[in-house]
Structures are given as C-alpha cells and as structure tokens.
C-alpha distance (Angstrom), angle and dihedral (degrees) to the residues before:
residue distance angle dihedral
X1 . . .
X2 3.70 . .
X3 3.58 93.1 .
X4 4.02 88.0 50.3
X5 3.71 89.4 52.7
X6 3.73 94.1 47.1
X7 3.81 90.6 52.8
X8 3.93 86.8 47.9
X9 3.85 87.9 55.7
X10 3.29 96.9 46.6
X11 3.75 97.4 52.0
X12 4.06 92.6 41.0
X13 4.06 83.6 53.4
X14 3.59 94.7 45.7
X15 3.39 99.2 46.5
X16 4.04 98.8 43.4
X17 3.98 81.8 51.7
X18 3.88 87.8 49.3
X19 4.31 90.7 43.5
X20 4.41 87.1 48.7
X21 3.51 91.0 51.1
X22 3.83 97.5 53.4
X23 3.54 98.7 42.2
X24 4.15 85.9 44.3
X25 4.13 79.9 64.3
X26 3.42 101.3 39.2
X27 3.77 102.5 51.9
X28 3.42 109.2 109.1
X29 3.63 127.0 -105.5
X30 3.80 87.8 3.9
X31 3.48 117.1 172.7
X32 3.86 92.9 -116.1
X33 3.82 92.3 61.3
X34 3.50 100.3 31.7
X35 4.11 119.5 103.8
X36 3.87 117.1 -129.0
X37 3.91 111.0 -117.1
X38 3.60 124.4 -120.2
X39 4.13 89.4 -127.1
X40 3.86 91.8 58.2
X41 3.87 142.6 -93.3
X42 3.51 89.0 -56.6
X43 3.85 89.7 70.5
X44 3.56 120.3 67.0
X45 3.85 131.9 -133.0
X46 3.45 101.8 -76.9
X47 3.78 103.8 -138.2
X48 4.39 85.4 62.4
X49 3.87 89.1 84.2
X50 4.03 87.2 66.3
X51 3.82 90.9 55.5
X52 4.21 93.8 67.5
X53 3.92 99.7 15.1
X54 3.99 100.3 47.8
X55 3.96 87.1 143.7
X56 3.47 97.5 59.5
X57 3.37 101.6 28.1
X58 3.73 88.4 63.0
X59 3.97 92.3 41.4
X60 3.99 85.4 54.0
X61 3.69 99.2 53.9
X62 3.64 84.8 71.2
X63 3.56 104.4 53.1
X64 3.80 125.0 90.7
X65 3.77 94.8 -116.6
X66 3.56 88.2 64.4
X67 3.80 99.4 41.4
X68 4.21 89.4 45.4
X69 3.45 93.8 119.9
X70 4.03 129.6 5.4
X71 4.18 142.1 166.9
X72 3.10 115.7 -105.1
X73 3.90 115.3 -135.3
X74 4.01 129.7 -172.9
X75 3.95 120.6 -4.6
X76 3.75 97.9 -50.1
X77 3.78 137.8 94.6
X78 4.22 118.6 -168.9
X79 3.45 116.0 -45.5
X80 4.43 90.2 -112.7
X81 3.93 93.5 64.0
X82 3.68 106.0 96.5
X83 3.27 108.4 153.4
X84 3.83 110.2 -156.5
X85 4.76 86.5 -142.2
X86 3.57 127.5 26.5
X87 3.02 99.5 -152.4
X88 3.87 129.1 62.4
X89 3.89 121.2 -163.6
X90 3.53 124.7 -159.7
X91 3.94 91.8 -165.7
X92 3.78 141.1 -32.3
X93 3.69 92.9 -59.2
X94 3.70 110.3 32.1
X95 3.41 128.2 64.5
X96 4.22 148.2 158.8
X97 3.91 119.0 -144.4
X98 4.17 115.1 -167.6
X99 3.44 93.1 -133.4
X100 4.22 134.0 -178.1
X101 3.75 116.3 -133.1
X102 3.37 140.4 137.6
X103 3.99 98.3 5.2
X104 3.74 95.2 -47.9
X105 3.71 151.5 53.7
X106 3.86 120.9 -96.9
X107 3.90 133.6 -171.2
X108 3.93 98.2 -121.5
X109 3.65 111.5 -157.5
X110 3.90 119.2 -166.3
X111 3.73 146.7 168.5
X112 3.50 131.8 -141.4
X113 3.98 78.2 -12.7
X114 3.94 96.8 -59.1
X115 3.28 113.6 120.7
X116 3.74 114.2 -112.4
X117 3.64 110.8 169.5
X118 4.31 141.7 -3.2
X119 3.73 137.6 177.5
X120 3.99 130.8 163.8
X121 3.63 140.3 -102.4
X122 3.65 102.6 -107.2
X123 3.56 102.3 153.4
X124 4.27 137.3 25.6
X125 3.83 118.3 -158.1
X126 3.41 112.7 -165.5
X127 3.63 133.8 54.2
X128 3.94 95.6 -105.2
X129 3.87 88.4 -118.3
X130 3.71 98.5 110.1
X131 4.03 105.3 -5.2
X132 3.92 135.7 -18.3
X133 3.86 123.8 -153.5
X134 3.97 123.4 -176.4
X135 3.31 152.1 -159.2
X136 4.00 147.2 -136.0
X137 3.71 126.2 -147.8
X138 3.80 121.7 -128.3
X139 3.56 108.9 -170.1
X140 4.12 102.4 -51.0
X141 3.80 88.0 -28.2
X142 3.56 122.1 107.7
X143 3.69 118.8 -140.2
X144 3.83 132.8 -176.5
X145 3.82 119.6 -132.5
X146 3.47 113.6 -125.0
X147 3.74 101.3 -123.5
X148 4.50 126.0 60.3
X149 3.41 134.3 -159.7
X150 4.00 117.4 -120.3
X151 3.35 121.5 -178.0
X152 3.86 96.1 -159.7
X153 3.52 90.7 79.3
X154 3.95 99.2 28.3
X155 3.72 91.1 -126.5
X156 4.23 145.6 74.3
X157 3.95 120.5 -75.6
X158 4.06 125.6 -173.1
X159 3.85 99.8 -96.8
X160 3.62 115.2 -88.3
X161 4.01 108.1 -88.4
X162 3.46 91.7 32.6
X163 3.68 134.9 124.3
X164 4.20 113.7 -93.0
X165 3.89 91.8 -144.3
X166 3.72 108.9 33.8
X167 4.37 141.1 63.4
X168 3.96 97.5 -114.2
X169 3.97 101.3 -173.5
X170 4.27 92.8 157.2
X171 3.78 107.9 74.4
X172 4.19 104.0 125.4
X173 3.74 107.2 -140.0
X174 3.48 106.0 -139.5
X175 3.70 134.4 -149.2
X176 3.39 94.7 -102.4
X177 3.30 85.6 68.1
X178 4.12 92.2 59.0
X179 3.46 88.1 44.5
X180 4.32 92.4 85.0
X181 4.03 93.4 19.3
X182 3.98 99.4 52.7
X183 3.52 147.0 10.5
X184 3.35 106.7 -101.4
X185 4.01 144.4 -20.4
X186 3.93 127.9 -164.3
X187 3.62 108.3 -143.3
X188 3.79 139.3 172.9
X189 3.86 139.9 -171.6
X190 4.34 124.3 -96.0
X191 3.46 118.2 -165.3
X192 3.64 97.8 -130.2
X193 4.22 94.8 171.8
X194 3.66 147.1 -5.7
X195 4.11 89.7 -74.2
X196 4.11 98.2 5.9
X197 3.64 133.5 97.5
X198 3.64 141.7 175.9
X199 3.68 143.7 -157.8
X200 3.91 126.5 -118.7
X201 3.38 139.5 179.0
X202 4.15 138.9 -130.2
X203 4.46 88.2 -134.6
X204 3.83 80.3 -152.9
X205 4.00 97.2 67.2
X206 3.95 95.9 45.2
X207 3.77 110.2 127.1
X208 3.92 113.0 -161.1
X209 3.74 127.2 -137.2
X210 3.91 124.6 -25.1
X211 4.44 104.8 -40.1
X212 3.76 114.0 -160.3
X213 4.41 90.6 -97.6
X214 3.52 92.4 52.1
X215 3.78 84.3 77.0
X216 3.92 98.4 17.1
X217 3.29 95.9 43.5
X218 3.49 135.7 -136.0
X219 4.19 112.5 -12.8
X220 3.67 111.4 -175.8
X221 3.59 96.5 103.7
X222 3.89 90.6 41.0
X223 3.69 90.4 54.0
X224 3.76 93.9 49.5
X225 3.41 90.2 45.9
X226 4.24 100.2 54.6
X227 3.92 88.2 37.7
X228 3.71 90.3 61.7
X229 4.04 99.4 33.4
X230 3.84 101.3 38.4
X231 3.81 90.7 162.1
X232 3.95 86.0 69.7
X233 3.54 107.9 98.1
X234 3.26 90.7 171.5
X235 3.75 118.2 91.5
X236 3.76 120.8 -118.2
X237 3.51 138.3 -176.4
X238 3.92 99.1 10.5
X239 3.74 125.1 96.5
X240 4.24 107.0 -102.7
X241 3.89 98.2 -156.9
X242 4.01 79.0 -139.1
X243 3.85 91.2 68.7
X244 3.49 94.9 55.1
X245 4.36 124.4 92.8
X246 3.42 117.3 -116.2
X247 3.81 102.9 -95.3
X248 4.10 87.8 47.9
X249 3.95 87.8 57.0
X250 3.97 92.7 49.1
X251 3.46 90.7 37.2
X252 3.98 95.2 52.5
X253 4.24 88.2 42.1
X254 4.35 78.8 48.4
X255 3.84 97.6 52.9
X256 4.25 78.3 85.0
X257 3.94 99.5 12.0
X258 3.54 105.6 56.0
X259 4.07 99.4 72.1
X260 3.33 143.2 -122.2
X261 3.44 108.7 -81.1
X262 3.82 96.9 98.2
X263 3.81 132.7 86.5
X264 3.57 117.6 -112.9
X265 3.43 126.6 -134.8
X266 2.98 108.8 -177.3
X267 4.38 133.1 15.3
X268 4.22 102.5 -77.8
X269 3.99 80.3 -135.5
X270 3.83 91.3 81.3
X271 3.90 87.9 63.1
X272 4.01 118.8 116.1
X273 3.64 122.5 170.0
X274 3.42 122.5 -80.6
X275 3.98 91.3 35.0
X276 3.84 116.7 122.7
X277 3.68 107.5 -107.5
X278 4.24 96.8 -155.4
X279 3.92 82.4 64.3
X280 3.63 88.3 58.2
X281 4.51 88.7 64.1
X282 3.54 137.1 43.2
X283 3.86 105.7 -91.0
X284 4.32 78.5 -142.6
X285 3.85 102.2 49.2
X286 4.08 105.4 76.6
X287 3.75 108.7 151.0
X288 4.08 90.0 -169.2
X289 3.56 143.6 21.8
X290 3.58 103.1 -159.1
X291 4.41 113.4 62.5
X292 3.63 107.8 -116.3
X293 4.43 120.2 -129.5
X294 3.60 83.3 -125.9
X295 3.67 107.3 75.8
X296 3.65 113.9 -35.9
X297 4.03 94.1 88.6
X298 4.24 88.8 143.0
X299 3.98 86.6 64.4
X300 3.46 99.6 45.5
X301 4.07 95.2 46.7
X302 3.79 90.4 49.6
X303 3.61 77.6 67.1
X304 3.85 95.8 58.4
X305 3.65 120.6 97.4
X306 4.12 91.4 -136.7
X307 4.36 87.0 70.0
X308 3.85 75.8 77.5
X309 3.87 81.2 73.3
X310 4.25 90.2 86.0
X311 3.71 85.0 -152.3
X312 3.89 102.4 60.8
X313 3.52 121.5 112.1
X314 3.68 137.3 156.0
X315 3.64 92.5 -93.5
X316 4.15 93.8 55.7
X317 3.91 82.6 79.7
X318 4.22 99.1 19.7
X319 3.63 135.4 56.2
X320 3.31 100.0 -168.7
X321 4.25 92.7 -157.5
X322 3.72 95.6 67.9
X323 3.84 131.7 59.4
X324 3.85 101.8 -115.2
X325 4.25 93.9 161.7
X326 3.92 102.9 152.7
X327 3.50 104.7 0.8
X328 3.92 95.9 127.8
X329 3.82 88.1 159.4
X330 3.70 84.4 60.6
X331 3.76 90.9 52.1
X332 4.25 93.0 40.5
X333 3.75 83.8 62.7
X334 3.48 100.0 54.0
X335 3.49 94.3 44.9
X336 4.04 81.2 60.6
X337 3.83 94.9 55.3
X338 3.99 82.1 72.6
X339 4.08 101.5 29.8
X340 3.54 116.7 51.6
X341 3.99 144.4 138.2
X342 3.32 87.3 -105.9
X343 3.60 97.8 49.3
X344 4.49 88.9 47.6
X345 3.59 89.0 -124.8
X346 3.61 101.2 91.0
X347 4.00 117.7 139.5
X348 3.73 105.6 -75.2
X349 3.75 79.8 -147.3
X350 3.66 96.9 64.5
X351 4.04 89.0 97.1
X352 3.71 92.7 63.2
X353 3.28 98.1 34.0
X354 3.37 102.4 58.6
X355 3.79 123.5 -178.7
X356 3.98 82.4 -7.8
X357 3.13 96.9 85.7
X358 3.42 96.8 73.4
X359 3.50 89.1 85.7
X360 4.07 115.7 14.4
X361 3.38 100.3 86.3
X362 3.60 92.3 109.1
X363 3.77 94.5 45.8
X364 3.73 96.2 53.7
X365 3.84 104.1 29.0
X366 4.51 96.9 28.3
X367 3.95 101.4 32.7
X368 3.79 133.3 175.6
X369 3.53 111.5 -89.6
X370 3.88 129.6 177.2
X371 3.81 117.1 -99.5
X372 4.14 104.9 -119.7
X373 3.95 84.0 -154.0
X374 3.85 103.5 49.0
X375 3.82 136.8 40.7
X376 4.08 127.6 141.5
X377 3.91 133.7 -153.5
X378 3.96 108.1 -127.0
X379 4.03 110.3 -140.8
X380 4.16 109.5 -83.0
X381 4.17 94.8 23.0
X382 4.02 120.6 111.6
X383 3.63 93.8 -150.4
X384 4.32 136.9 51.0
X385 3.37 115.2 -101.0
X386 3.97 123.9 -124.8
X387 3.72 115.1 -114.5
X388 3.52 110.8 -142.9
X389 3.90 132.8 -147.9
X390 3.48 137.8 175.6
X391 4.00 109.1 -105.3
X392 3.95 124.2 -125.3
X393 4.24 91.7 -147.2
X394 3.79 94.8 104.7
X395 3.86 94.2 -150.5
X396 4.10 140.5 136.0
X397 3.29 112.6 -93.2
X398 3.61 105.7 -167.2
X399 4.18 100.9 -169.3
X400 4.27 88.7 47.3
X401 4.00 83.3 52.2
X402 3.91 86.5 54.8
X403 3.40 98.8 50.3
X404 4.13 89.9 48.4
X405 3.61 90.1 51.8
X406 4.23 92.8 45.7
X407 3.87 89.2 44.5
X408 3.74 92.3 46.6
X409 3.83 92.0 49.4
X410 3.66 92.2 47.8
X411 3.45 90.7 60.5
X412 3.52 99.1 43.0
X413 3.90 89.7 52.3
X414 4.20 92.9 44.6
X415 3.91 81.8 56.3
X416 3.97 91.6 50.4
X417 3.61 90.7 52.8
C-alpha cells in the first residue's frame, strides 16, 4: 500500500506541476509572452489590447487614425490608389515613372528619358481617404518622395510644398511629423555641417498610426491588473475618455487636431490624458492666427457658437473606434440630437429643403473650404490646385445654403421634366 500511495503522490505532484506550468503560459498578456514596448515598461505590448477588446480592435483597424501612417511592403500601395497615369511630368523634359523592380515600387525620375535618379516607397502617411504622400529611407534618415497620391483627382501630384518644375527627393521628414501620424518615433541629432543638423531615426522604435495608448495612455499596469483580477469588470488604471473634463477630452482629440502653427516645447509623445496641452507649446511661438482646414479642427470649432453647448466634445459627433469617413447622414443625425422642432432651433431651412435635410447639415452648416497651408498641381495644369476640407467653425453660411437650395431645385425640376 505504501508503495501505491507513493506512486499516487508522485503522479498528483507531477501532474499539478505539469497543470501550473501550462496555465503559467497560457495566461494572457503574461509577462513571459508579452513584448517590451519601445516607450518603456510603463507601456504594455501593444497587441494585449486585442485579447479583451476584439470588437473594437477590429472596428479600429479601419479607421483613418489607425491607418495615418503605414510601411509599405512588396510592390503594392492600398488597394483605393488607382491612379488614372503612371507617370507624372513636370515639363517636356522631366519626368517620374512609378515603376516595379527589385521587390518594390520606386519614384523614377528622368530627363530627356535617361534615368537620373530613384528611391522606394517605404512609408505612406495618410490614411488614403482623401490623399497619401510617402517616404523613402536613406540610411536612418527619413526622406519624402517628391510625388503624392490624391484621390480627388484620381491621379499623382508633386507633394504639397514642393517645387512645380523640378524632382525634389531631399525634404527630411521630421518627427514632428510622426508626432500626429504614429505613435511614437526615437530620434537623435547628426551633425550634418559646421552650423547644420538633422534628425534620424532608430527604424526599430517606429510606431505606426494612432495605437490604442497613444490616446489611453500607458497600460502596463492596467493589463497586470485585469489579468490578475478578472472578476473586475470595471476598468482600472487606463484613461476612459469618459472620466476626463471637457477641456481634457478636446485637449487629448487636440494633441493631433489643433495644427501646426504652434511651437513645441517639448516632443507631443510625452502627452497622456488629462495633461494640459498649452503647456506642451510656447505661449510666444504662434506661426498663424487664423486655424487652418487642414488639421487645426480644435481652433476653428472654438469658434462655433454650438461650444456654448458645455457638453460638446469631439466625440458628440465622432467615435473615434469605428471608420465613419463619408457618412454625412451619420453626422446630419447627430447634429439633430441637439437641433430639433421640439427644441425651436430646428433648421430654418428645413422648408426649402425638403426631405434634404435629412442629411445636409454638414454641407450647409460644416462646408468645404480650401486649406491656406496645402494645395498641389495635377500633371498637365499651369496652376496649384486647392485642397479642400471640411471646416470645424459650425457657422451659417448663407451663399453654401443658396447653392443647396438651387442644386436641390434643379433636380427636382430635371425629374418634372
């Protein structure tokens, strides 16, 4: 019996050993499998949000935030860039080709149809939804390649900034510029003269598009915490955008959304919500006094009369989880969860419009208005093209209400005929 029992023992011991060591492996987001983050053990591995947010995760990888900035890997770009030309020339002598070779696709600049210069697409910034421009790594330098991608006009432009008449392949791309399209960059300083400097990168540390701690901040602790207490439904140690006061919520959305016309003080990487973002620039250093379309859509709806509404953030109209690009129906209705009959502040419009008016709002009230900072010259035009944006100043605009109300009787008249 006593060498039954031992063998029992044995077996019961073994096998609980065996049992603690699988469940040791297959905890999630256990320390053992987890890999260290670039921005420091404070951050957690970034692929542990998917394991308890599938739903969103999978929502997010759709949305522009997410996609703001990307690698680019093998000979193809994003399935919606189809450019209607291939090749873009800047006059009758000079001229880029997108070409495939050697396992990627290059910009190919030549004259009088010798080649002269090429370098690879290594990087897009820009979701795709409106325009894309991109990048090519020399060395740990970041370059930007002198031709974009806008879908306005189905076809390549020279990158905004650039020269109309000339292949410009040397414009760094700084970290400011990672700062709103990805979540985070290491760089450091190279003498490159006697009073010059540039930026460069470690490749390894680059952090693409907007990750779920960029805006929740940092989650090891939170992770830790649900792993070990999964009875807590509650979450803990993470920023809920919910929690936050109203200027912290526009403030977070404004870390990338309040433009570029301030001067930093210090990298926009060290943000967490919650922080005051005017600390973050000299109070001295404006660039502009009048917000830009393109990026600065904090400024221009402090300028709106509905911020009087103490409860409007940017996530009354936005969630920021799900792709929601063009759905102005989407947006009309929102607008009606604050104007309404009911409420006497209905659309005066609404008689002319008609059954239009279900989804105008933005048209009338949020219209496209050309960027003061960007424009582009399509191939075969003399003159830069505007780059229009839908503006954040929630105002009337009585001529944009005309031309509703002409377009919508022209229609209504082309289907009486």
């Amino acid at each position: 019996m006593k060498g039954k029992a031992r063998t029992i023992f044995v077996f019961a011991a073994t096998s609980a050993f065996i049992l603690l060591v699988f469940f040791s492996h297959c905890t999630s987001f256990s320390s053992s499998n987890a890999k260290a983050d670039v921005r420091g053990s404070a951050y957690a591995d970034p692929n542990t949000c998917v394991n308890c947010h599938k739903d969103i995760a999978s929502n997010y990888a759709h949305t522009a935030h997410f996609n703001t900035s990307k690698p680019i890997t093998g000979d193809k770009l994003q399935a919606d860039i189809v450019a209607d030309s291939n090749t873009y020339a800047f006059n009758d002598s000079v001229k880029i080709r997108i070409e495939k070779k050697q396992g990627g696709l290059y910009q190919t600049v030549y004259f009088k149809d010798k080649k002269v210069r090429s370098e690879k697409f290594d990087l897009a910034f820009g979701s795709g939804g409106k325009a894309q421009t991109f990048a090519y790594w020399r060395g740990d330098r970041l370059l930007q390649l002198p031709l974009s991608y806008f879908k306005e006009v189905h076809n390549w432009t020279n990158s905004p900034g650039f020269p109309n008449n000339a292949a410009y392949y040397d414009r760094s791309i700084i970290s400011r510029c990672f700062e709103c399209h990805g979540s985070f960059a290491q760089k450091h300083f190279v003498k490159t003269g006697a009073v010059s400097v540039t930026q460069e990168y470690a490749k390894d540390s680059v952090l693409y598009g907007i990750d779920c701690q960029r805006c929740h901040g940092p989650a090891a602790q939170h992770v830790q915490f649900q792993t070990e207490n999964p009875e807590v439904k509650q979450a803990k140690f993470i920023a809920s955008y919910r929690s936050l006061n109203r200027q912290q919520k526009i403030d977070m959305c404004g870390v990338c959304h309040s433009g570029n016309d301030k001067e930093p003080q210090r990298s926009l990487f060290d943000f967490k919500p919650g922080d005051e973002l005017a600390a973050f620039f000299d109070p001295f250093g404006m660039r502009r006094t009048t917000p830009d379309v393109h990026g600065n859509q904090a400024g221009l709806l402090y300028q709106s009369k509905c911020m009087s509404n103490q409860s409007l953030t940017c996530t009354s109209c936005h969630d920021t989880h799900v792709k929601e690009t063009g759905n102005l129906i989407s947006y009309a209705q929102k607008c009606m969860n604050c104007h309404s009959e009911d409420k006497h502040n209905f659309c005066k419009m609404a008689p002319q419009l008609g059954a239009a008016i279900n989804n105008k709002c933005i048209d009338c009230h949020m219209p496209a208005m050309p960027s003061q900072l960007i424009s582009y010259k399509a191939a075969g035009q003399k003159q830069n093209s505007r780059y229009y944006l839908h503006t954040h100043r929630i105002a009337v605009y009585p001529e944009k209400a005309k031309e509703i109300v002409a377009y919508i009787n022209n229609i209504s008249s082309a289907k009486a005929n």
